[in-house]
C-alpha positions as CSV (number, residue, x, y, z in Angstrom):
1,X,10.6,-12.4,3.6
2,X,9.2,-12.7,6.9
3,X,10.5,-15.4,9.4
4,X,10.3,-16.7,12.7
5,X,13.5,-17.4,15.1
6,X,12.7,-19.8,18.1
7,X,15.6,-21.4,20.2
8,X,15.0,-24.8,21.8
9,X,17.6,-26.1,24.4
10,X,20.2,-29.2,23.6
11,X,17.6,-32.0,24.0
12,X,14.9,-30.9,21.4
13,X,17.5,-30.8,19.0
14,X,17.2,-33.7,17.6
15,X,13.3,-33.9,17.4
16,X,13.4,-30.1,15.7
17,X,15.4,-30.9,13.5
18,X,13.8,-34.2,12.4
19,X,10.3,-32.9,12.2
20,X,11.1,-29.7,10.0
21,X,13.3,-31.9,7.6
22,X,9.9,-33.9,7.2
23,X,7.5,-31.1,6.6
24,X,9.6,-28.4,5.2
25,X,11.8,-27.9,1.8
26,X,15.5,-27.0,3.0
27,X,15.8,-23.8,1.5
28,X,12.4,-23.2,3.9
29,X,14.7,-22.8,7.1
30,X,17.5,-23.3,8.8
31,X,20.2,-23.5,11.7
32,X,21.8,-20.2,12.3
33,X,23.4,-20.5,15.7
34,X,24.0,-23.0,18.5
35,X,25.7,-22.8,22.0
36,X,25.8,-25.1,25.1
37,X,22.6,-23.7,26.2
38,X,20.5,-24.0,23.2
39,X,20.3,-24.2,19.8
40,X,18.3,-21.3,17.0
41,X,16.0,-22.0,13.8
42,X,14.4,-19.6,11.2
43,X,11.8,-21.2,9.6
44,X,11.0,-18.5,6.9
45,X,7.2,-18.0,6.0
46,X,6.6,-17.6,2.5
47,X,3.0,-18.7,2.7
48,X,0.2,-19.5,5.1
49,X,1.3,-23.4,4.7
50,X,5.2,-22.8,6.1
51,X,3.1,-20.5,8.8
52,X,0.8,-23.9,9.7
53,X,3.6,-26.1,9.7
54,X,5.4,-24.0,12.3
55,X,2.3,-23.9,14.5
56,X,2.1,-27.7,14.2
57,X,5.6,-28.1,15.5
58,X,4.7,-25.8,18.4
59,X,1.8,-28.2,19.2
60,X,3.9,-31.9,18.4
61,X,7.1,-30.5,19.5
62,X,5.1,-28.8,23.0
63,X,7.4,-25.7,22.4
64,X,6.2,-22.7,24.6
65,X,5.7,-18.8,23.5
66,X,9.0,-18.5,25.3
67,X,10.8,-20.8,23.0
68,X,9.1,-18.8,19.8
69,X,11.2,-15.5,20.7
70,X,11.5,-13.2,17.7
71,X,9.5,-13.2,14.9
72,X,10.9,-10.6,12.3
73,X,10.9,-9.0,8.5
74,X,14.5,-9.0,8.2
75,X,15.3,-7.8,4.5
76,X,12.5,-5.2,4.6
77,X,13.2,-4.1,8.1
78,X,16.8,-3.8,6.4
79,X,15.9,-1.8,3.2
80,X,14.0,0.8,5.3
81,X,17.0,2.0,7.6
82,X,15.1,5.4,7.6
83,X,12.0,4.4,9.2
84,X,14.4,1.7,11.6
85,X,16.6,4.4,12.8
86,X,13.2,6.4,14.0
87,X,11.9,2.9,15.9
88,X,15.0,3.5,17.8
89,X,14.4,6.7,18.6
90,X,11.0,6.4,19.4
91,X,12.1,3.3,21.7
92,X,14.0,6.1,23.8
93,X,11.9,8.9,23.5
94,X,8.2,7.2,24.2
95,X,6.2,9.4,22.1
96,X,3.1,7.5,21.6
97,X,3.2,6.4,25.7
98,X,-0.4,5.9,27.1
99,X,-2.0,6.7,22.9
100,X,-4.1,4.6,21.1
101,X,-2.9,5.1,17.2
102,X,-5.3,3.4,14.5
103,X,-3.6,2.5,11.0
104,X,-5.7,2.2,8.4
105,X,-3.5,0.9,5.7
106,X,-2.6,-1.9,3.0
107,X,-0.9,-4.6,4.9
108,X,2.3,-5.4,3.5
109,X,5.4,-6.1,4.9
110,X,6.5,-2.4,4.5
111,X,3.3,-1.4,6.3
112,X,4.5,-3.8,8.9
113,X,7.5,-2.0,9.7
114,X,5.4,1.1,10.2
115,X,3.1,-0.5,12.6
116,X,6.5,-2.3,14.6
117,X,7.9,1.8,14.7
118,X,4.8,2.8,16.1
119,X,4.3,0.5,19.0
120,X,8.3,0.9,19.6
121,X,6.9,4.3,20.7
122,X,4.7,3.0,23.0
123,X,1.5,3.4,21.3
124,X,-1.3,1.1,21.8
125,X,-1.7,0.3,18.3
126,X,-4.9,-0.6,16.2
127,X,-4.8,-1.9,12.3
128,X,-7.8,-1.8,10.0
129,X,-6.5,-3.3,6.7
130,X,-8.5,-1.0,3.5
131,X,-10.3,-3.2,1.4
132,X,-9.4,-5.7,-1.7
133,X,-5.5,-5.5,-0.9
134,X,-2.7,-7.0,2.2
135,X,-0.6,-10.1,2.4
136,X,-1.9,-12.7,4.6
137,X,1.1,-13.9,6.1
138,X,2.0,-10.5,7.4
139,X,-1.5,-10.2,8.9
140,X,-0.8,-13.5,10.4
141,X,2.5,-12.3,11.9
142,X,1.3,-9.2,12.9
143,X,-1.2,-11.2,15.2
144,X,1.0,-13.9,16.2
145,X,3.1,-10.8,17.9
146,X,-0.5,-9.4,19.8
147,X,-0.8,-6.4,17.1
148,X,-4.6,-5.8,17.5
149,X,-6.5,-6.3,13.9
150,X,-9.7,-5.3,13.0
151,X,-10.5,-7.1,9.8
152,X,-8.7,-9.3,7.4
153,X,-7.0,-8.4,4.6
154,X,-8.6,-8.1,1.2
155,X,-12.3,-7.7,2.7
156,X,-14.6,-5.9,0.8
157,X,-16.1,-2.2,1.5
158,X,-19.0,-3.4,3.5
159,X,-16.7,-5.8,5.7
160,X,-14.2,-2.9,6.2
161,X,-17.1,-0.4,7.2
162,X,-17.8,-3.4,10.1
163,X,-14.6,-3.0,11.4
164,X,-13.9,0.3,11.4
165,X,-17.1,0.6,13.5
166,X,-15.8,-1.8,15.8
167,X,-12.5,-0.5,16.2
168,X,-13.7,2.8,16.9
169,X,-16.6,1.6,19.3
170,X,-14.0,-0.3,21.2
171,X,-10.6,1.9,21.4
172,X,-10.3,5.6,22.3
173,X,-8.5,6.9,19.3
174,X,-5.8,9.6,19.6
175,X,-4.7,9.3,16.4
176,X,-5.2,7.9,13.0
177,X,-2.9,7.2,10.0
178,X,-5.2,6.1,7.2
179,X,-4.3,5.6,3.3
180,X,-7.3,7.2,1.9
181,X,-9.2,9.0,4.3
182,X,-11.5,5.7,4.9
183,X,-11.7,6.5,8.6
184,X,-12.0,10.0,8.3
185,X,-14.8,9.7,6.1
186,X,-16.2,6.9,8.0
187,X,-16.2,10.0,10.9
188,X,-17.7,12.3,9.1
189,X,-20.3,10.1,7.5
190,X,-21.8,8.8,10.7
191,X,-21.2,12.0,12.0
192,X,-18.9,10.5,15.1
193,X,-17.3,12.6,17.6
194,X,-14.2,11.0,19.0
195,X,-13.7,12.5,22.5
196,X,-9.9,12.5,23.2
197,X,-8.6,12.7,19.3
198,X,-5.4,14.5,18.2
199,X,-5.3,14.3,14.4
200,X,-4.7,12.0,11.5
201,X,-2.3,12.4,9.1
202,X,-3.4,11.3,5.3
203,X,-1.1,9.7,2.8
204,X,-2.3,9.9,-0.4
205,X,-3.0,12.4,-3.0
206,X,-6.9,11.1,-3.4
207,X,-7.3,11.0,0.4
208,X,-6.4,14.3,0.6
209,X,-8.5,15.3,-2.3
210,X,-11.7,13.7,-0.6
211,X,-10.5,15.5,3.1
212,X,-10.5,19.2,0.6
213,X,-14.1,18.6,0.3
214,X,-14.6,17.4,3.6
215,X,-13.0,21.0,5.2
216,X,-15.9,22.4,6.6
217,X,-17.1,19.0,7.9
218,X,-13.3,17.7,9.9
219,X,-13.5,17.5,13.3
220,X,-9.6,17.5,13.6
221,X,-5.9,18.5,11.9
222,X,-5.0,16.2,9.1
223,X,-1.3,16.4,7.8
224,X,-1.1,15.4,4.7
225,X,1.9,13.5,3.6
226,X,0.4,13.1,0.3
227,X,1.6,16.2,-0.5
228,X,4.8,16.8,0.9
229,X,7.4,17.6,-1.6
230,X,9.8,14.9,-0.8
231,X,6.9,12.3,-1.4
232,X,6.6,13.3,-4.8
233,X,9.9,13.4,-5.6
234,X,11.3,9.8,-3.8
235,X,8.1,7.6,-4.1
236,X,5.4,9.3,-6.4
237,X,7.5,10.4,-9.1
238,X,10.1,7.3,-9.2
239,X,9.6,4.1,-7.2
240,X,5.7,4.0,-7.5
241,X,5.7,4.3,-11.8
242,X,8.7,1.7,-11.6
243,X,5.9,-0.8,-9.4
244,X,2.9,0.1,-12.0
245,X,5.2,-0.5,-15.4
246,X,6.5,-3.7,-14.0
247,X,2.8,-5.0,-12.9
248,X,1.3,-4.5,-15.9
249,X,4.0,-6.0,-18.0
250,X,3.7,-9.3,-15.1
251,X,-0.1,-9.5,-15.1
252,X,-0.7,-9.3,-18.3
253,X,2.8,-11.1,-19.6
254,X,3.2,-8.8,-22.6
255,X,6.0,-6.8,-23.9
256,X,5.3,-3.0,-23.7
257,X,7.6,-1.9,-26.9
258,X,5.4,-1.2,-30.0
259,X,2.5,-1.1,-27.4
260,X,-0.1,2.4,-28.0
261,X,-0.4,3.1,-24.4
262,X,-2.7,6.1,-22.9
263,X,-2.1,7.5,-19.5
264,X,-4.6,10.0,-18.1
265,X,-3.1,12.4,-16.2
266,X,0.0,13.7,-16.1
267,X,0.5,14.4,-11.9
268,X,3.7,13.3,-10.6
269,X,3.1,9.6,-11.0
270,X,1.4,9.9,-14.5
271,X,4.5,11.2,-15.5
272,X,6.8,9.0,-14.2
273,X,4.7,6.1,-15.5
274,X,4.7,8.3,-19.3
275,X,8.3,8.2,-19.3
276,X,9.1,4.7,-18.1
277,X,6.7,3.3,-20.6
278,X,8.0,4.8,-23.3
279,X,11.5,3.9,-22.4
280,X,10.5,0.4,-22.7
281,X,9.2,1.4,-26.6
282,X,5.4,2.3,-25.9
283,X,4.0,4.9,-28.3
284,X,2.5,6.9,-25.3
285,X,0.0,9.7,-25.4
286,X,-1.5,11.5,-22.6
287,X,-4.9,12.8,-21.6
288,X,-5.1,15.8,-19.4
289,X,-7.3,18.5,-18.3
290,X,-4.5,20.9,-16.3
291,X,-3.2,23.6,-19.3
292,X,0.4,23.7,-17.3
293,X,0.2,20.0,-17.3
294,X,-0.3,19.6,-21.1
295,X,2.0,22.2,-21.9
296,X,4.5,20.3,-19.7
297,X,3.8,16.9,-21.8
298,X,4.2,18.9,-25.1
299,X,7.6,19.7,-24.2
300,X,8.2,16.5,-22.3
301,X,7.7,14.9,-26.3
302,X,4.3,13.8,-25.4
303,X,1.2,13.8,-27.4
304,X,-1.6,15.0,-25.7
305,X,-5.3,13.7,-27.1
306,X,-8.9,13.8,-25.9
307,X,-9.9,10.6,-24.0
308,X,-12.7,10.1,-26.7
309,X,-9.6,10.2,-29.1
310,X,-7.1,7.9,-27.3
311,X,-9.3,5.2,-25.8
312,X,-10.0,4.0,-29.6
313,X,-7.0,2.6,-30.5
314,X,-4.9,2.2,-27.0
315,X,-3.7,-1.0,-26.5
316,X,-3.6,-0.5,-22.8
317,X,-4.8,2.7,-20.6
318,X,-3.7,3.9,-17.4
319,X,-5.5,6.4,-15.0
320,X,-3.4,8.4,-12.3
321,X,-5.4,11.1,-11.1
322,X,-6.6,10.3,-7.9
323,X,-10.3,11.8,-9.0
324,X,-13.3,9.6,-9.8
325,X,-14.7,7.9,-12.8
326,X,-11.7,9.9,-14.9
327,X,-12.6,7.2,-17.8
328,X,-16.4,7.3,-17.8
329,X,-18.8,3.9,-19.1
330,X,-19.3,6.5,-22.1
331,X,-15.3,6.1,-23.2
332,X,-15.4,2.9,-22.5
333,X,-17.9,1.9,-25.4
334,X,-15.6,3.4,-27.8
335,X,-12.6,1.4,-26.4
336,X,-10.3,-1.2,-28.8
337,X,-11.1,-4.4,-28.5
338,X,-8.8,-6.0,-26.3
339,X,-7.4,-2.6,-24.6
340,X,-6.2,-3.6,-20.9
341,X,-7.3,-1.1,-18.6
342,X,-5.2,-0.1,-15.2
343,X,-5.6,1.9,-12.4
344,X,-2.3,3.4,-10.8
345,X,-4.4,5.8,-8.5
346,X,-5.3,4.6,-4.7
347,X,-8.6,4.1,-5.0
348,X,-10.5,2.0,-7.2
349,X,-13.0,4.9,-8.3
350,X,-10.9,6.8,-11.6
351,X,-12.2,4.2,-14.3
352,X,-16.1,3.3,-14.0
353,X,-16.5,0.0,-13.1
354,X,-20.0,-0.1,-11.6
355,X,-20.9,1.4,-15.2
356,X,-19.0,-1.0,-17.0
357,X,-20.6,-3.9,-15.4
358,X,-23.9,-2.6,-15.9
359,X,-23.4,-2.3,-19.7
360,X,-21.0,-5.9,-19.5
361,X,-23.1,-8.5,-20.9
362,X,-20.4,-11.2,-19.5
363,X,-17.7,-11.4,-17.5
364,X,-14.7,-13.8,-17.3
365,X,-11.6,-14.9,-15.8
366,X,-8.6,-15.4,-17.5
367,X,-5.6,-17.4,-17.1
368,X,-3.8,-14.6,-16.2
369,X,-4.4,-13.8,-12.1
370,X,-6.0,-10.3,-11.6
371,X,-7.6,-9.9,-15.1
372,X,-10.6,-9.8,-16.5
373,X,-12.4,-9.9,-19.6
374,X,-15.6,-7.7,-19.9
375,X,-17.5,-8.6,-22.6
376,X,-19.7,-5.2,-24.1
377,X,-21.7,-3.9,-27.3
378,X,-20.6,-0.5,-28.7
379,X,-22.7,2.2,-29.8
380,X,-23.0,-0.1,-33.3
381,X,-23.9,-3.1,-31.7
382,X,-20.8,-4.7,-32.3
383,X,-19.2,-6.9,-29.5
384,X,-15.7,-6.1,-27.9
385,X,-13.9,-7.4,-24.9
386,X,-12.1,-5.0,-22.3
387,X,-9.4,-6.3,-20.1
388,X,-9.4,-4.9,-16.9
389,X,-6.5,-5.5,-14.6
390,X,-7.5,-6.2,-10.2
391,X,-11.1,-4.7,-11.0
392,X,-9.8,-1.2,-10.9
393,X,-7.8,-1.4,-8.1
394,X,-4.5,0.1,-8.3
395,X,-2.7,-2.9,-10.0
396,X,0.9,-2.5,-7.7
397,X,-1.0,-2.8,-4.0
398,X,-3.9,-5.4,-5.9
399,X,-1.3,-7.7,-7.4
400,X,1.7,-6.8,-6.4
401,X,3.6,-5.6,-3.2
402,X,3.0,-1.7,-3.8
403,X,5.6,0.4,-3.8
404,X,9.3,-0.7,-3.4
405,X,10.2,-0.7,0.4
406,X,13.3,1.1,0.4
407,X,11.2,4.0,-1.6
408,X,8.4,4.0,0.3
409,X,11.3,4.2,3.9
410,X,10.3,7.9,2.8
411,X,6.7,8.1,2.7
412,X,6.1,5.9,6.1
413,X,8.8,7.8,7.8
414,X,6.8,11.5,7.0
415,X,3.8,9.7,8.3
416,X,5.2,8.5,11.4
417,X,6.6,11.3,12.4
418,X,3.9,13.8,11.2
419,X,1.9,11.1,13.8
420,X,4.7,12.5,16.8
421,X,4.5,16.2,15.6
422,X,0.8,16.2,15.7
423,X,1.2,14.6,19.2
424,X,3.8,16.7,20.5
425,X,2.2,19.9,19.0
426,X,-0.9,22.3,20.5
427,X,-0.6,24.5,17.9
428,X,-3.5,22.8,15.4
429,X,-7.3,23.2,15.1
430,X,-9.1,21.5,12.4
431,X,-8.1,21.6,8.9
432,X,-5.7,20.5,6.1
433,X,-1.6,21.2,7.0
434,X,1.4,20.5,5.3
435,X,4.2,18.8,6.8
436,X,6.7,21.1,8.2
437,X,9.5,21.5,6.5
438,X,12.2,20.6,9.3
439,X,10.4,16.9,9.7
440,X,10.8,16.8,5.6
441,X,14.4,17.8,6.4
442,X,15.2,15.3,9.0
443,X,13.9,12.3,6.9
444,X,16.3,13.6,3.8
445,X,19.1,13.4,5.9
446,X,18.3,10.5,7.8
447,X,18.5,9.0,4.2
448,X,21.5,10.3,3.0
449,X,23.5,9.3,5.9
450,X,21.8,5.4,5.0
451,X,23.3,5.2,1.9
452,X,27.0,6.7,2.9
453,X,26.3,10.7,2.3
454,X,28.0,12.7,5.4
455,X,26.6,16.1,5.7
């Protein structure tokens, strides 16, 4: 959870303690060191009110920015030792000295830690958040400690446009790391031609997919991360199904066991999400396209059906492909009533929601947060309701905290250092590159030696 620390000296003691016992539950901070010359509080900030409170005691209490003297992510910062260890080195080494580096990511506290490695380095750092996800009170710390923020979190595509213009009109950017090729494509689109650039280095699978299509059109290298083997393997195949499978059984509050559930596409995460369902006693069947992938679900024990075929009798479906309107308006008219439909890709483009709401003759809240009922006629006439969990988004970065921190140590650590290799590197024109194998091999050990493994 994030906090801040702030010492006083001897004589505001009193008053500090005083005013946070009025305005603040006790488990919301506390006293964790004092000396002759001073005494230190966290107050811990577990929403924008405990984040208020402390900027009213600054005010009432006349404390300085000097007083306020570390603001931190302590237990996330802790459970990423990969990514910590490189802030040190890059600490040392200066990397990103005299660079302006623009992240275009979700901001969570993990994508915090990535922004606090970067500017360890030196960089001059600029954050667009991508649309409909982040954590307010990491975008609030993040600009209490003068990161420079373009955007709020959970704007909307037209907001996040605005500010991607802006940031690029006012910075010279060296570098991007984006999650989703939104500034890349932004580039391309308005057909912008950054002077001093270096390269960007792409995250996910349906970035990298978009930046494929893009080739002949990039005006710079892109790494992609959202390839690299040991990003399928850590976070794709394991801790990112884990975050989807628990999401879906908190949003929607239902038990999974008994459950028909449909997943379309069997990629690494489709897989992982496949087999974790049906340890938790979901009939699952699959829907794929890729012959070696089907073939791989047959022998995995999986049934593998035509989307026209699984959609009418799925109690809930889940798209993982990282490709567009995967589950067309079409399907979706011959849907169960009452099938909950997720999306574990990045984007919020594999199930058809402009078509759905175009067909929707009503649309509802529910009591549960991040669902929706869709009310529709099928091709009878006949009315059905589709639930729809964070309006396509993917459901762990929507609703939940995305992909467990200690997992995801991996995937920010490949993209901060494919970030240094692309800076320390001449050797790239534009294109689409892999990341080299001795940067995949540093982060593996870097991780083994975190949890005790001496090679």
């Amino acid at each position: 959870m994030p906090y801040v620390k702030f010492q006083v000296s001897r004589d505001k003691e009193d008053k500090v303690i005083s005013f946070l016992r009025s305005k603040l539950h006790s488990t919301e901070y506390e006293k964790f060191f004092a000396d002759p010359k001073g005494v230190g509080f966290k107050v811990y900030l577990d929403s924008i009110r405990s984040l208020s409170k402390v900027r009213k005691m600054r005010k009432e209490l006349g404390l300085s920015e000097n007083d306020l003297w570390d603001w931190a992510f302590d237990l996330t910062l802790d459970s990423m030792p990969v990514l910590k260890r490189l802030a040190e080195e890059y600490k040392s080494s200066r990397p990103f000295k005299g660079l302006t580096l623009m992240v275009n990511t979700h901001l969570k506290e993990n994508t915090a830690v990535l922004c606090y490695a970067l500017k360890e380095g030196g960089a001059d750092l600029v954050v667009v958040p991508v649309p409909y996800s982040g954590d307010e009170i990491v975008y609030e710390v993040l600009m209490e400690n003068g990161y420079d923020i373009y955007g709020e979190p959970r704007m909307n595509y037209e907001e996040m446009q605005s500010a991607i213009k802006e940031a690029i009109d006012e910075n010279d950017v060296n570098v991007i790391l984006e999650d989703g090729l939104w500034i890349t494509r932004y580039i391309v689109e308005q057909d912008i031609k950054l002077k001093n650039i270096i390269g960007s280095v792409e995250q996910t699978k349906a970035g990298i997919n978009l930046a494929t299509e893009l080739r002949d059109k990039l005006g710079y290298p892109i790494i992609t991360v959202g390839n690299a083997e040991l990003k399928e393997s850590v976070e794709s195949g394991l801790a990112t199904p884990e975050a989807i499978v628990k999401m879906i059984i908190q949003a929607a509050n239902w038990s999974l066991a008994g459950k028909r559930v449909t997943i379309v596409g069997y990629g690494v995460v489709g897989k992982g999400i496949a087999k974790i369902m049906r340890d938790h006693g979901a009939r699952v069947r699959i829907v794929e396209k890729d012959l070696k992938r089907v073939l791989g679900a047959i022998l995995d024990g999986f049934e593998v059906l035509e989307l026209e075929s699984a959609i009418v009798d799925s109690d809930i479906l889940v798209t993982a492909t990282g490709r567009p309107k995967v589950v067309p308006v079409e399907a979706l008219k011959l849907a169960k009533n009452g099938i909950l439909l997720v999306n574990a890709g990045s984007k919020d483009y594999e199930i058809d929601m402009e078509g759905l709401r175009e067909i929707a003759f009503a649309e509802r809240l529910t009591a549960r947060e991040g669902i929706k009922k869709y009310s529709i006629r099928d091709g009878k006439g006949n009315e059905k309701v589709l639930l729809v969990a964070a309006d396509g988004f993917p459901i762990n970065l929507a609703l939940g905290e995305g992909t467990p921190s200690d997992a995801i140590d991996i995937t920010l650590s490949l993209m901060a250092e494919a970030a240094r290799h692309l800076v320390e590197s001449e050797n790239y024109s534009a294109g689409l590159y892999g990341v080299p194998e001795d940067i995949q091999e540093k982060i593996v050990k870097y991780k083994l030696e975190s949890l005790g493994y001496v090679l």
